[in-house]
C-alpha positions as a Markdown table, in Angstrom:
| # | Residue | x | y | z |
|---|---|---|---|---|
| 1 | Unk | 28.3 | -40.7 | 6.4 |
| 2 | Unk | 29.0 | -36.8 | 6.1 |
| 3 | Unk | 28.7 | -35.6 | 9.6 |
| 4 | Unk | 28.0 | -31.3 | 10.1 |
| 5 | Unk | 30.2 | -29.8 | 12.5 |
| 6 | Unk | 28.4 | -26.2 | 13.2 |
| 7 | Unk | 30.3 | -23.2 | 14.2 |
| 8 | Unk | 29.8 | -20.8 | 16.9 |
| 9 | Unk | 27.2 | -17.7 | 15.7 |
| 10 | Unk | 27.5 | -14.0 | 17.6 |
| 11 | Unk | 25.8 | -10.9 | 15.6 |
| 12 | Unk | 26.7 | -7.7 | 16.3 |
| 13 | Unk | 24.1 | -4.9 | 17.4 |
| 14 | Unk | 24.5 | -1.5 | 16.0 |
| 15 | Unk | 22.1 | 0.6 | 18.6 |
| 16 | Unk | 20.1 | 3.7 | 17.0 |
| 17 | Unk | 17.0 | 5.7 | 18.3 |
| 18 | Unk | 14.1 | 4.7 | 16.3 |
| 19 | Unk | 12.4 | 7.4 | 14.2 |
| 20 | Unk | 8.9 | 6.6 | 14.7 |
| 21 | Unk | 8.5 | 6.1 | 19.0 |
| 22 | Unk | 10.6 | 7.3 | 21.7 |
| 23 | Unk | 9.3 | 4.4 | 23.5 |
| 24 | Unk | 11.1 | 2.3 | 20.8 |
| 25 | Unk | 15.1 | 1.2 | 20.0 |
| 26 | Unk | 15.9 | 0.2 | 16.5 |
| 27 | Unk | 18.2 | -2.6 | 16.6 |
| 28 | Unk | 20.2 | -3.0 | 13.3 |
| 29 | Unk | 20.8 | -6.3 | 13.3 |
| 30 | Unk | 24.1 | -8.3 | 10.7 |
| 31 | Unk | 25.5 | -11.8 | 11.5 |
| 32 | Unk | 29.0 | -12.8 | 11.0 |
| 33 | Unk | 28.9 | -14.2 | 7.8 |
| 34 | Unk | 31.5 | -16.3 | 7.8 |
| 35 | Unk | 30.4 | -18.0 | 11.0 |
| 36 | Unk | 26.6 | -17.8 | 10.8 |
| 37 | Unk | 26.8 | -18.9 | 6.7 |
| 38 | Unk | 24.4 | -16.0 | 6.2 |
| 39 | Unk | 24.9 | -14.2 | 3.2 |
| 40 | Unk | 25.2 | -10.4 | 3.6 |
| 41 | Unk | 22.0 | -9.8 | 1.4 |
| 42 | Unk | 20.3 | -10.6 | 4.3 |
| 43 | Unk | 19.8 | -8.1 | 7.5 |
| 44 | Unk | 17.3 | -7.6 | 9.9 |
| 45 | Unk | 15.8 | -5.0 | 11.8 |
| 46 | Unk | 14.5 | -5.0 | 15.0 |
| 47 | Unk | 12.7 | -2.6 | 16.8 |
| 48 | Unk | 11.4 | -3.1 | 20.5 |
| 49 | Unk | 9.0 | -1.2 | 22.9 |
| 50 | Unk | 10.2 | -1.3 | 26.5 |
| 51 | Unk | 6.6 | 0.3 | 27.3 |
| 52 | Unk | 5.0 | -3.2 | 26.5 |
| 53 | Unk | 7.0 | -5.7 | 28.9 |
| 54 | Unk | 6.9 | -10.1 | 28.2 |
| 55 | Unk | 7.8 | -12.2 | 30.4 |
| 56 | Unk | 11.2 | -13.8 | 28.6 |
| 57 | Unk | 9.6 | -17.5 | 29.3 |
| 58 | Unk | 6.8 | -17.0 | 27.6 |
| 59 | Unk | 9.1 | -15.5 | 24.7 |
| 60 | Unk | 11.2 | -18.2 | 24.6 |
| 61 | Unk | 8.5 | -20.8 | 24.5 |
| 62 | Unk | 6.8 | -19.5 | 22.2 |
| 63 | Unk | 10.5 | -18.9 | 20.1 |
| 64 | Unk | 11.1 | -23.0 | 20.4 |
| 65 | Unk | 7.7 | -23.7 | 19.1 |
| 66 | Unk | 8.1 | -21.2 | 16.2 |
| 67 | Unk | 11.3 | -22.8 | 15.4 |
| 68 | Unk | 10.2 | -26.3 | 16.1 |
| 69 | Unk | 7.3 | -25.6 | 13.7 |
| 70 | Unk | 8.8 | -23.9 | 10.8 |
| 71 | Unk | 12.0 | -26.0 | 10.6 |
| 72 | Unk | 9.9 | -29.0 | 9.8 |
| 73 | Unk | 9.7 | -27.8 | 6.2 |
| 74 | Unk | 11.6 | -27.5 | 3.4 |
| 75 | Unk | 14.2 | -24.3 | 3.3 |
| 76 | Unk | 12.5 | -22.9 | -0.2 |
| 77 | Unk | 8.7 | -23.0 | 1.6 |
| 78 | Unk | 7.0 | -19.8 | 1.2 |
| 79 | Unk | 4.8 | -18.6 | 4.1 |
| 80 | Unk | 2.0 | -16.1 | 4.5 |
| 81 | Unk | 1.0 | -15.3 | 7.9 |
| 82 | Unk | 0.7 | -17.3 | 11.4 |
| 83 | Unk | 0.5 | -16.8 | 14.9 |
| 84 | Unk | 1.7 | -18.8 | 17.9 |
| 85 | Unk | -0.4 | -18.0 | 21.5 |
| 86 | Unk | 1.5 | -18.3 | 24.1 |
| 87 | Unk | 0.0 | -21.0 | 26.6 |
| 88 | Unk | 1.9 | -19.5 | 30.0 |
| 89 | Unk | 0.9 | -16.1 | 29.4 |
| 90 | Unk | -0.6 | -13.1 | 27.4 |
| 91 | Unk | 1.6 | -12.5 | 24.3 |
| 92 | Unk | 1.7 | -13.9 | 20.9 |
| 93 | Unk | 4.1 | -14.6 | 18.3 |
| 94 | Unk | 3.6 | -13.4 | 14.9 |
| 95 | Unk | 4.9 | -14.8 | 11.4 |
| 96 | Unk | 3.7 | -11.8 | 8.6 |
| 97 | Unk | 4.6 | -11.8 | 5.3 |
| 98 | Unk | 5.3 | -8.9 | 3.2 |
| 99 | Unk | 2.3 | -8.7 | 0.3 |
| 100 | Unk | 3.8 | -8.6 | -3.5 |
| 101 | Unk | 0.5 | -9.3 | -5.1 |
| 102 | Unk | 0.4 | -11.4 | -8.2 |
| 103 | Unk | 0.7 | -15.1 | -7.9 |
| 104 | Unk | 3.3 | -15.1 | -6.0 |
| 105 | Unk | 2.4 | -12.8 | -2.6 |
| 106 | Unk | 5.2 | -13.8 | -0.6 |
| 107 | Unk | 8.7 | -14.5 | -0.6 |
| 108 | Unk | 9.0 | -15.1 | 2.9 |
| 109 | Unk | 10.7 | -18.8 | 3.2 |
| 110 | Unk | 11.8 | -20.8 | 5.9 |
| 111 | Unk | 15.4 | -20.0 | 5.7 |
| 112 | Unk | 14.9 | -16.1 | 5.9 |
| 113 | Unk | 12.7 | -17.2 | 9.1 |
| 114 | Unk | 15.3 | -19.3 | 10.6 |
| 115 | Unk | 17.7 | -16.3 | 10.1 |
| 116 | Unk | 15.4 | -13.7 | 11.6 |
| 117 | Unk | 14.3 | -15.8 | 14.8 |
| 118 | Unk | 18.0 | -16.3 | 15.3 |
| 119 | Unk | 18.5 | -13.2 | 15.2 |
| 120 | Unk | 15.7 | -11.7 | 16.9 |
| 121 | Unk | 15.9 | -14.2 | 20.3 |
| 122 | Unk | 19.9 | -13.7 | 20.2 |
| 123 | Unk | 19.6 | -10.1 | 20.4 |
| 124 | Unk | 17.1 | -9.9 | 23.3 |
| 125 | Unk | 19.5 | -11.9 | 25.4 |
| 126 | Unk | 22.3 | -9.8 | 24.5 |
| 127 | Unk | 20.3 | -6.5 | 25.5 |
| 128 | Unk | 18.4 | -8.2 | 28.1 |
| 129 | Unk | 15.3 | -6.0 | 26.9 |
| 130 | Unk | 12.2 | -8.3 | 26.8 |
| 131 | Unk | 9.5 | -6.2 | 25.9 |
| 132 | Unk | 7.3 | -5.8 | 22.6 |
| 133 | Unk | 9.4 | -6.7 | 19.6 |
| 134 | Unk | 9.5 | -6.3 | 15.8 |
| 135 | Unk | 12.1 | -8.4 | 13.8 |
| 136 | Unk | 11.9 | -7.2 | 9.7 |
| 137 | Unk | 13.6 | -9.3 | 7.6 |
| 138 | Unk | 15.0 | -8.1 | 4.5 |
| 139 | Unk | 16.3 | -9.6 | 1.6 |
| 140 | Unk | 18.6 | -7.5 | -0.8 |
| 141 | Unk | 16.9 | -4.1 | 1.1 |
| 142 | Unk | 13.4 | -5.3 | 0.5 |
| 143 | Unk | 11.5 | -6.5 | 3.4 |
| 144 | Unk | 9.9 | -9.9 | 2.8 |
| 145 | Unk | 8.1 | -9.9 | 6.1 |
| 146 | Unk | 8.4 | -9.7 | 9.6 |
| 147 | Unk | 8.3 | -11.1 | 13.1 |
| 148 | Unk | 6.2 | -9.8 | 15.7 |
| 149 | Unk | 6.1 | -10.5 | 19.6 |
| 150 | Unk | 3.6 | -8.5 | 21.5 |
| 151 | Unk | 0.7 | -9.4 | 24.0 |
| 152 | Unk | -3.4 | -9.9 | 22.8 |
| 153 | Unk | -4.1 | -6.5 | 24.8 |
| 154 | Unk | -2.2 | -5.1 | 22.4 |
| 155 | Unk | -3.7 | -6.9 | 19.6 |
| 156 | Unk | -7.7 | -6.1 | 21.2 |
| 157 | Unk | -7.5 | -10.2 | 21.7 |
| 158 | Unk | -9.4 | -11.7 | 24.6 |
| 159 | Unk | -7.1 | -12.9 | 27.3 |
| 160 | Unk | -7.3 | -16.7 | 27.2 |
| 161 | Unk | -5.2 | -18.4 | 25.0 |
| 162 | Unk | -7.5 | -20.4 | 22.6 |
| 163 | Unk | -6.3 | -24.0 | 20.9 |
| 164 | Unk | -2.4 | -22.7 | 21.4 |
| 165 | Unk | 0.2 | -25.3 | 22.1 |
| 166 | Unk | 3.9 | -25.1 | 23.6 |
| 167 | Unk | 7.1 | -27.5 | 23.3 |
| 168 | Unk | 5.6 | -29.7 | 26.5 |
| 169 | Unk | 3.1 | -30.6 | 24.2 |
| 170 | Unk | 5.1 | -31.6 | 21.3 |
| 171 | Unk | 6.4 | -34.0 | 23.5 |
| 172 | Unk | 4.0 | -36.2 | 23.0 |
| 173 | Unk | 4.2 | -36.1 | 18.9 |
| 174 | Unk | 6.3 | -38.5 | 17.5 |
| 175 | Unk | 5.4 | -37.7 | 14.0 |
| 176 | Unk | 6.0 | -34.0 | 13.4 |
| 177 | Unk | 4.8 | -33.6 | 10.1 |
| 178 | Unk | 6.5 | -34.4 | 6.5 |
| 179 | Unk | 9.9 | -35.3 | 8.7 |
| 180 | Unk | 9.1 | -38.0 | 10.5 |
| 181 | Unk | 6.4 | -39.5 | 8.8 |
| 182 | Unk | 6.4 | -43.1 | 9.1 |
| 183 | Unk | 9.2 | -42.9 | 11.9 |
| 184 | Unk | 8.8 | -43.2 | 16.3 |
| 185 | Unk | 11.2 | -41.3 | 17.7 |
| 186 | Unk | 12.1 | -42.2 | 21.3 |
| 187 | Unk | 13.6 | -40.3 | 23.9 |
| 188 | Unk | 15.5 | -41.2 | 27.1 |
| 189 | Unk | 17.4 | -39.0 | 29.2 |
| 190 | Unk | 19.2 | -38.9 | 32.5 |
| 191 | Unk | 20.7 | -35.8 | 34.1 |
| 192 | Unk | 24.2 | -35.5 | 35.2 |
| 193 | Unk | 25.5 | -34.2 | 38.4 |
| 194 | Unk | 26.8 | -30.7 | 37.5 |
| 195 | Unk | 26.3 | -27.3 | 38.1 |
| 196 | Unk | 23.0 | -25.5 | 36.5 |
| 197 | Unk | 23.0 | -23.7 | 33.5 |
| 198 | Unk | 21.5 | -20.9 | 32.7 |
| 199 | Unk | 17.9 | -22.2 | 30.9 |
| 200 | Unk | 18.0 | -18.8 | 28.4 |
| 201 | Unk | 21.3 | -20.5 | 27.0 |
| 202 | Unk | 20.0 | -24.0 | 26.9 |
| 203 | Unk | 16.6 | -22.2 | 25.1 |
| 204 | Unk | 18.8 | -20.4 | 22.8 |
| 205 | Unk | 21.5 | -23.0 | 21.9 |
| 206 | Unk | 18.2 | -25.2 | 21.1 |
| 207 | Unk | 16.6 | -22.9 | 18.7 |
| 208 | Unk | 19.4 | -22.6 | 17.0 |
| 209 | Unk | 20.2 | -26.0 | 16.4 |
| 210 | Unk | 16.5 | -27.0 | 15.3 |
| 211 | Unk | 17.4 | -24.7 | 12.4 |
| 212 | Unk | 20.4 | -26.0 | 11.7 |
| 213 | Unk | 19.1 | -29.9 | 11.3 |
| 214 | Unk | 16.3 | -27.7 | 8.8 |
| 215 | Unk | 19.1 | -26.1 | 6.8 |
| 216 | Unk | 21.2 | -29.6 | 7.0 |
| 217 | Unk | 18.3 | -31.3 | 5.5 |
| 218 | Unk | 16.2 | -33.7 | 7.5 |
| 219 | Unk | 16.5 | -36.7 | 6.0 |
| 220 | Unk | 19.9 | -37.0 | 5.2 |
| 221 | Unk | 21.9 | -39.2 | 7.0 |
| 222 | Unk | 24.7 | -37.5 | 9.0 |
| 223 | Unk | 27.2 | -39.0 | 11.5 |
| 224 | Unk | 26.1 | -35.8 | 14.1 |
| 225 | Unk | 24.7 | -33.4 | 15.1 |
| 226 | Unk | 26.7 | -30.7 | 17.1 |
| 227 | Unk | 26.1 | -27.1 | 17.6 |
| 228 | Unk | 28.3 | -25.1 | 19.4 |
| 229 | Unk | 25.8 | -22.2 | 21.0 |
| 230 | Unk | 26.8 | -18.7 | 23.4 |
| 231 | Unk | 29.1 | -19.3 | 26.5 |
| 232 | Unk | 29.8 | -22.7 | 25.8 |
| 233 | Unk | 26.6 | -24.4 | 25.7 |
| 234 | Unk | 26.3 | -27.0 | 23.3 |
| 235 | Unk | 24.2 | -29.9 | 21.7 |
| 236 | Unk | 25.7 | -33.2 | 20.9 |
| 237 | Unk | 23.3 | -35.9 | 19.3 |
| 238 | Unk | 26.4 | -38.6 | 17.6 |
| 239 | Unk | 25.8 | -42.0 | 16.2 |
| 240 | Unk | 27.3 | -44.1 | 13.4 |
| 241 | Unk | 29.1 | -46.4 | 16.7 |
| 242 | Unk | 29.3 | -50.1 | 16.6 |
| 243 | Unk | 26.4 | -49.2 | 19.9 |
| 244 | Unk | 24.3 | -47.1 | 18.1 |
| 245 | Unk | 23.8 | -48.9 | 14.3 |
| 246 | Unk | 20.8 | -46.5 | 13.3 |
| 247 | Unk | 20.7 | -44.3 | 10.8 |
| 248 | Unk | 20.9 | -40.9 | 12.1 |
| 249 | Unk | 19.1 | -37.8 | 10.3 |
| 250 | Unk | 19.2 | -34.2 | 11.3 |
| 251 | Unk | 14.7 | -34.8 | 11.6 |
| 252 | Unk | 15.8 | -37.2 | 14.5 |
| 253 | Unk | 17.9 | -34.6 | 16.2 |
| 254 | Unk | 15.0 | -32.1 | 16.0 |
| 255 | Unk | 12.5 | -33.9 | 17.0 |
| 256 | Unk | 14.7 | -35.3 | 20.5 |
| 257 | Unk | 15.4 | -31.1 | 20.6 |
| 258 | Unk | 11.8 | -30.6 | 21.7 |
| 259 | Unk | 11.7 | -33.9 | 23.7 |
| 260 | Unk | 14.3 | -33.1 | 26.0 |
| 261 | Unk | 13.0 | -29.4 | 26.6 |
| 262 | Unk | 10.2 | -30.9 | 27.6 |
| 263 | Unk | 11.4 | -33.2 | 29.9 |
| 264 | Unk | 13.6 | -30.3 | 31.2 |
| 265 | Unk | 10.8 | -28.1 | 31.6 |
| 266 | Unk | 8.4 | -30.2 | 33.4 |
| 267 | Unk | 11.0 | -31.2 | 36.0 |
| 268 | Unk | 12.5 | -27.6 | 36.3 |
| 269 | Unk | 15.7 | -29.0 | 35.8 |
| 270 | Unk | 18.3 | -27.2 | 33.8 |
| 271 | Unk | 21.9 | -28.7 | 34.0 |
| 272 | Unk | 23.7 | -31.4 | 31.4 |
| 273 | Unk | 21.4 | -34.0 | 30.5 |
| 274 | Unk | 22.4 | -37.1 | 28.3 |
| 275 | Unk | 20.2 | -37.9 | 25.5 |
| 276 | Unk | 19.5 | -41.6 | 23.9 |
| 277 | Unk | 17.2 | -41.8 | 20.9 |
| 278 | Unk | 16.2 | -45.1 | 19.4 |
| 279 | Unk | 14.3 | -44.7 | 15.8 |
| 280 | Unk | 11.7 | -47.8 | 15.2 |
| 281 | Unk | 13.0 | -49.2 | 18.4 |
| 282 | Unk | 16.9 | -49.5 | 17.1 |
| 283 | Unk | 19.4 | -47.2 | 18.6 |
| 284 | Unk | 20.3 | -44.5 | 17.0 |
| 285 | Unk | 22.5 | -42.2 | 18.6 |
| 286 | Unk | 23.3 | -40.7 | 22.0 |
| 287 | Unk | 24.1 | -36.8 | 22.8 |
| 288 | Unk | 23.5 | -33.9 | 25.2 |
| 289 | Unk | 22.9 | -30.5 | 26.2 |
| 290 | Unk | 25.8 | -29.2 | 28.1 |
| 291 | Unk | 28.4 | -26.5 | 28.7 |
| 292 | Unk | 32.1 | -26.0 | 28.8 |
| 293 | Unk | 32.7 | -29.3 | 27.4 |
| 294 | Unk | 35.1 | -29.2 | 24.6 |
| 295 | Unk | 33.4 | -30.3 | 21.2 |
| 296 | Unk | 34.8 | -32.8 | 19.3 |
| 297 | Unk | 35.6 | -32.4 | 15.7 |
| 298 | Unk | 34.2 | -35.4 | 13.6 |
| 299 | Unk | 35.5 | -36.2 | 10.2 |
């Protein structure tokens, strides 16, 4: 079995005035290519207005629920337009695609998405600015779509959240969709005794790495699954071991992704936790989120 070794991504910010609002700060956004495996066709844009403040949980829920959501589809699936309520709080997440017209009015796929929310979350950490926020996502200097965080005042939406749901829900779903159809996903955990980390790293460093098991392929059978995220933090789902005789898919380490953020969230806890996940009741593989640990490379 092939196992996916992932390395390190950090984009760098160019900072300009935006051209339309002095309330607002374009953010031209370009990954490392190299490291992200982003080709430079692909930039995004991101403009935010500090007049509209969000609460940065609510953004980073709603960020891991996008993520969880999208990345449960295949990389070439087009998308027209979604939202995702947040259920702690007032905002909203918005997916919009950018109408061609014809048959074919969008050529906003999953892999541009998994680019831009990368992108888009990474770059509010980095400026610690957690306001209103527009991510456009372009594809050879057209803009295939864009997106959005703002709050339902904004929008003219009533205040209550209506039918939304968040990772502690998704919990509970042990089917997510085309992945795991068929498959029961179980999740232990047990904390370790070490110092906290930061949860915006451990939100982060997840996000990422439900979008790399996506871009891996879900089905196939890997070794591991390690991503290496910002200051260290890391996840680490490994199996193929005479303990763990499963058949480990990048789906699997997804799906325990949300499961443990869940766990994590409920309890308020936010330090290295060690992961088991059985598939159909066999053992499958064991992992973590954690930081400063080195990360092993597996051949």
């Amino acid at each position: 079995m092939r196992t996916i070794l992932f390395a390190a991504w950090l984009p760098l910010l160019v900072l300009a005035k935006s051209d339309n609002s002095t309330a607002g700060l374009l953010l031209s956004s370009s990954g490392d290519a190299k490291n992200l495996g982003i080709p430079s066709d692909f930039k995004v844009d991101i403009l935010v207005d500090a007049s509209v403040p969000i609460v940065a949980e609510e953004i980073y829920r709603m960020a891991i629920h996008m993520m969880y959501d999208i990345s449960g589809f295949p990389l070439q699936q087009i998308w027209l337009d979604r939202e995702w309520p947040s259920r702690i709080g007032p905002s909203m997440m918005r997916l919009e695609h950018e109408d061609l017209g014809g048959k074919d009015p969008s050529k906003l796929s999953t892999q541009y998405i998994i680019w831009g929310l990368n992108h888009m979350v990474l770059s509010m950490y980095l400026s610690g600015r957690y306001c209103q926020t527009s991510a456009v996502l372009k594809w050879q200097g057209a803009q295939v779509g864009t997106i959005r965080i703002t709050t339902r005042e904004v929008l003219g939406l009533p205040s209550a959240p209506r039918n939304s749901t968040d990772v502690l829900h998704l919990a509970h779903q042990d089917k997510s969709g085309p992945v795991a159809a068929g498959e029961d996903v179980h999740v232990s955990v047990k904390y370790s005794r070490s110092s906290p980390i930061d949860r915006r790293l451990i939100f982060l460093t997840a996000i990422k790495a439900m979008g790399e098991a996506c871009e891996t392929g879900l089905n196939r059978p890997v070794g591991a699954m390690i991503t290496q995220g910002i200051q260290k933090v890391s996840w680490k789902l490994v199996g193929g071991t005479q303990a763990f005789t499963g058949i480990l898919k990048p789906g699997h380490s997804r799906i325990a992704i949300a499961k443990t953020l869940a766990m994590m969230i409920e309890e308020g806890r936010f330090q290295k936790i060690i992961v088991w996940v059985k598939v159909n009741g066999q053992n499958t593989a064991v992992g973590s989120f954690s930081q400063g640990e080195p990360i092993p490379v597996l051949s």
